[in-house]
N, C-alpha and C positions, 0 to 999 in steps of 0.2 A: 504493500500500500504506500503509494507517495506520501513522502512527509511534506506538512505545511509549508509553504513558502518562509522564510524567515528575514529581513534584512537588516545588514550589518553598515557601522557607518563607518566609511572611510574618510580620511584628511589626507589631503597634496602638500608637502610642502615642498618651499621651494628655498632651497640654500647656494649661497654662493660668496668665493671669496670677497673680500672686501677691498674697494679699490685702493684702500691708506693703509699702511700698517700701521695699528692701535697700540704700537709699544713703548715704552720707554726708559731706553737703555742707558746707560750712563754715559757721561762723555768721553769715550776711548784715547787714549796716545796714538796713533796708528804709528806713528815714527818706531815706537816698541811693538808693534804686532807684525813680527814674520808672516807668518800663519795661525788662524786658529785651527791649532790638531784636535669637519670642514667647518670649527670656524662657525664666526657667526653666525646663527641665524634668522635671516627676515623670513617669516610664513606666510604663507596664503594658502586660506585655509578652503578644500572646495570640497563640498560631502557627494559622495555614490554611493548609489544601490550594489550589492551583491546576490544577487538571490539563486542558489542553489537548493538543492533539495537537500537541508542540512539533516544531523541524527537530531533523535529525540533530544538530546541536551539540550541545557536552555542557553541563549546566548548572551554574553552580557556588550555590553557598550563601552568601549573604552576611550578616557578623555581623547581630546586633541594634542597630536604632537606639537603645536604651535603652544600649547600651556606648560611644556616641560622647557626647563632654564637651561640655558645654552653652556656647557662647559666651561671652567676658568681657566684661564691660563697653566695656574698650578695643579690643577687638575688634570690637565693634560701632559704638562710634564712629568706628574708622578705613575702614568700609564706608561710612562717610557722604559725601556733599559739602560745600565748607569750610561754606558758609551756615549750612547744616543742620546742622552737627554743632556751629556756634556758639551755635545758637538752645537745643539740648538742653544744650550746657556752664551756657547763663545760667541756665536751668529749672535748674540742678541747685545752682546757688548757693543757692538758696532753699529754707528749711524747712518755712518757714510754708504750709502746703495752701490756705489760703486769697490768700498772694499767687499763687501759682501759676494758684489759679482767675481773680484778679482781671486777670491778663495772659492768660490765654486768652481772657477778653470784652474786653479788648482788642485781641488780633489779631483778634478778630469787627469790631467797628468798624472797624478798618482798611481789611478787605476791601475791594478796587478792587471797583466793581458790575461784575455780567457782563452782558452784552448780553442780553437777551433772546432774542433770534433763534436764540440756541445753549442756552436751555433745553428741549432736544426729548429724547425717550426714547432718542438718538440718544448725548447727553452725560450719561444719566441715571445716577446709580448704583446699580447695586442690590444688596440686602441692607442697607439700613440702615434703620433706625426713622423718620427726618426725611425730607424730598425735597431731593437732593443733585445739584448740576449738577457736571463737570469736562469742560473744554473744552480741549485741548493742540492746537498748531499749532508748525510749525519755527519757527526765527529766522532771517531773511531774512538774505542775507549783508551789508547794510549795519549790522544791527545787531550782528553779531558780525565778530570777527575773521576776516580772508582764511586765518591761518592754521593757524585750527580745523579741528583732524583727525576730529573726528566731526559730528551734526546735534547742535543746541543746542535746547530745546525750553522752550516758553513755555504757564504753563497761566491758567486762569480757572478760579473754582470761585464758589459759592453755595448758599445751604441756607436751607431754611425756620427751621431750629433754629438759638435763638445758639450752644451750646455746639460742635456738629458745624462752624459755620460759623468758629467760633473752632480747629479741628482742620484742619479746608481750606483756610483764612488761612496756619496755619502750615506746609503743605506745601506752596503754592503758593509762600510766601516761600520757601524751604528750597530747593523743586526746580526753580523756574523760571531758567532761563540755565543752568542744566546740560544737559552733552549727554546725547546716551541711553543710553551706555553707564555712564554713573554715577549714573541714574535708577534701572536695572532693576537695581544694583548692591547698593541701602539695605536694609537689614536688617530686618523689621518688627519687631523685638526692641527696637529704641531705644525705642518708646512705653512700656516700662518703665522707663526711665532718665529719662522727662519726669518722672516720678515726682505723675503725676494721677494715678493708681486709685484716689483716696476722692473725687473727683468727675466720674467715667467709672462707668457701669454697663456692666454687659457689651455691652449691646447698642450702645452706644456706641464699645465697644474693638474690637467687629466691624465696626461701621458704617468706625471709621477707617483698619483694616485693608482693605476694601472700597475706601475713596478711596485708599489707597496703591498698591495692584492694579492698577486703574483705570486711576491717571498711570504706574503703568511698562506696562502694556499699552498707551497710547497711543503713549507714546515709544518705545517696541518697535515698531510701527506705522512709526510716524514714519521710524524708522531704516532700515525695511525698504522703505522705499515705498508703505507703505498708507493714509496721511493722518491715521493715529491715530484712526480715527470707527469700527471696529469694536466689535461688542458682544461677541465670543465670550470667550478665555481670554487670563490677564494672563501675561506668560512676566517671570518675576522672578530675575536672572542673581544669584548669591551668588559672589561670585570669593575663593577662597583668600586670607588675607590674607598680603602679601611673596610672593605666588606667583601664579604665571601658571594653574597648574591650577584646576579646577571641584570647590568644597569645597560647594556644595547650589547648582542650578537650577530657578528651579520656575516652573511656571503658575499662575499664581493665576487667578481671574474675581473679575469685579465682579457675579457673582451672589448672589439670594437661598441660603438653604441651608436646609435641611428638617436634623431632628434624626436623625443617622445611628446606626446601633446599634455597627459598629464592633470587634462579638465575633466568634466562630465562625467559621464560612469567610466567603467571598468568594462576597457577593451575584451578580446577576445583568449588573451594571453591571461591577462587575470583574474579571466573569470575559470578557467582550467585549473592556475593556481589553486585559488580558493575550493572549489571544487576537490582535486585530490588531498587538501590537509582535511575538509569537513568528512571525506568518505576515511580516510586512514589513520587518520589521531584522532576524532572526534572529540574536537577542541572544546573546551564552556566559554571559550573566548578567542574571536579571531579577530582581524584586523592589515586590512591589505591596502596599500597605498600606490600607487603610479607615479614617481617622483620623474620619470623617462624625459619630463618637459627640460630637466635640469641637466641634461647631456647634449644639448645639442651641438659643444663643441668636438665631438667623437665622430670619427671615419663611418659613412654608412654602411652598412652591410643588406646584403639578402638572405633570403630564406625567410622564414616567420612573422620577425625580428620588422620585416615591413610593413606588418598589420599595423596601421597606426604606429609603430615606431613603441612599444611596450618594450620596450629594453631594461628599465630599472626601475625595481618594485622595493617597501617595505611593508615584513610583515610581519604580525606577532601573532606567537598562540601561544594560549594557555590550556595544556591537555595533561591527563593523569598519563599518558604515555610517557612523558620523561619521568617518572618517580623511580628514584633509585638512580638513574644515568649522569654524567659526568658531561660539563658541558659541553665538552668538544665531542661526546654522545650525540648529542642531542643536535648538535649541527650537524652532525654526519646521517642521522634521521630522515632529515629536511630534504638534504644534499643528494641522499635516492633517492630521495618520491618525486625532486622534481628534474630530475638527471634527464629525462628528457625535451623539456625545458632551456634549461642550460645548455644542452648540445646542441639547440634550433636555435640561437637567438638570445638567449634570456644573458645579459651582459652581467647585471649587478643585483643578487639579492641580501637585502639586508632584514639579519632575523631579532626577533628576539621571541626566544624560544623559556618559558616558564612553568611551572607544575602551580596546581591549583591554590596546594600548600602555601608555596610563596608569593602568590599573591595576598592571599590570606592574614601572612604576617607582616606585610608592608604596612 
């Protein structure tokens, strides 16, 4: 017997960098500086229907993401690992936009060359303007510590362009001897606090969001068993900070994105979504968003992915199916059900994946 129609309400938002950087750093010597060795959000808020033939559960309503506060500064930097969160402290000594540029083509130079053999469509990344390699592999246990509690993951990266290659430099520094739970941990929000965005064009700040995707979908990989050489979706773990709960999960891909529209209902693509979490978790709370409007600086592609341009969705559920599982469980859940999805087209999903329980004690 069909079950009732049910409808759920959806919010669009819309984020994007900011055209000033909001920092301020102290006044540097540069004469003494050799080398130093998303971000706000404006919303707009637009409701759609989802109407599937949900289960008997009942479904709850959940606020607008445009009522939740936008990360602080320190917040984002304490999601970071020490490396990386030193590299963005140095960046932020400095005023001057142009030392800033002048050290980013210096981590370009830096860059260890990567083998060849691992520049295959295998390590490629995509959606960027340049051609961008990232290659991640574990750390053998002679090179780390016996009494590392997680895998430790080492990347390699290169780019046709100095600037990107100078953005892969500094992630590879940043992220490499970390394990993978403090890879898929980083915030993609810090690239605002590097404070480039007057020498980053957009397609540049997508491109480097692309490689950050990329290295925590490898080491997500990694950590699960899979050798980190997958092309599908990036699962990017955001952990509460001083707290053990799940404050945003998400999948990211290292895919191209077509420009999504973003308004109205829920295209074709997200309505499948919605659909297979309500038939196979049967969520008490779901919550699917089409944010695709906010890509349009991304390489278009075909296949699916041209319906209306559905490329990048966020979605939460709250289902007794994760009780007892480990978050990066719980993302790896998601990451089958919608595996066909993600191989047609689906660019960027971001999850946040919760048990009822935890809702409960919020």
């Amino acid at each position: 017997m069909a079950a009732s129609i049910t409808s759920i309400s959806y919010t669009a938002s819309l984020r994007s960098f900011p055209s000033k950087t909001h920092l301020r750093p102290p006044n540097p010597t540069l004469k003494n500086l050799s080398f130093l060795h998303k971000i706000p959000s404006s919303s707009i808020s637009i409701q759609t229907q989802f109407t599937p033939n949900p289960p008997s559960s009942s479904l709850q309503q959940i606020p607008d993401s445009d009522t939740q506060s936008a990360p602080d500064d320190e917040s984002i930097l304490s999601s970071l690992p020490p490396t990386l969160r030193d590299i963005v402290r140095l960046f932020r000594t400095v005023s001057d936009p142009r030392a800033k540029y002048e050290q980013l083509l210096h981590y370009a130079r830096t860059l260890p060359p990567m083998d060849p053999s691992l520049k295959t469509d295998r390590d490629k990344v995509r959606g960027c303007v340049s051609q961008v390699w990232v290659h991640a592999r574990a750390i053998s246990d002679a090179e780390v510590a016996a009494s590392s509690e997680s895998v430790r993951v080492r990347f390699e990266a290169d780019s046709d362009a100095v600037i990107t290659k100078g953005l892969a430099s500094l992630l590879v520094q940043g992220l490499s001897g970390c394990s993978a739970s403090e890879v898929v941990r980083v915030r993609p929000e810090f690239l605002g606090l590097l404070g480039l965005q007057q020498s980053l064009t957009p397609s540049r700040n997508n491109g480097f969001l692309n490689m950050l995707s990329t290295m925590q979908r490898k080491a997500l990989e990694i950590e699960l068993g899979g050798g980190g050489g997958g092309e599908a979706s990036v699962v990017n773990d955001r952990l509460g900070i001083g707290s053990e709960k799940v404050e945003k999960d998400e999948i990211l891909s290292g895919g191209d994105a077509n420009s999504g529209g973003g308004e109205g209902r829920l295209g074709e693509r997200g309505r499948r979504i919605g659909e297979v979490l309500m038939r196979e978790l049967k969520p008490v709370e779901l919550r699917i968003e089409d944010e695709s409007h906010k890509h349009a600086g991304h390489a278009g592609v075909g296949g699916r992915a041209g319906e209306g341009g559905e490329t990048h969705f966020n979605v939460r559920v709250v289902s007794e199916a994760f009780e007892g599982k480990r978050l990066l469980k719980r993302h790896r859940m998601v990451y089958d059900l919608l595996k066909d999805e993600l191989e047609s087209g689906l660019h960027a999903l971001s999850i946040d994946a919760k048990t009822p329980e935890e809702i409960g004690g919020n």
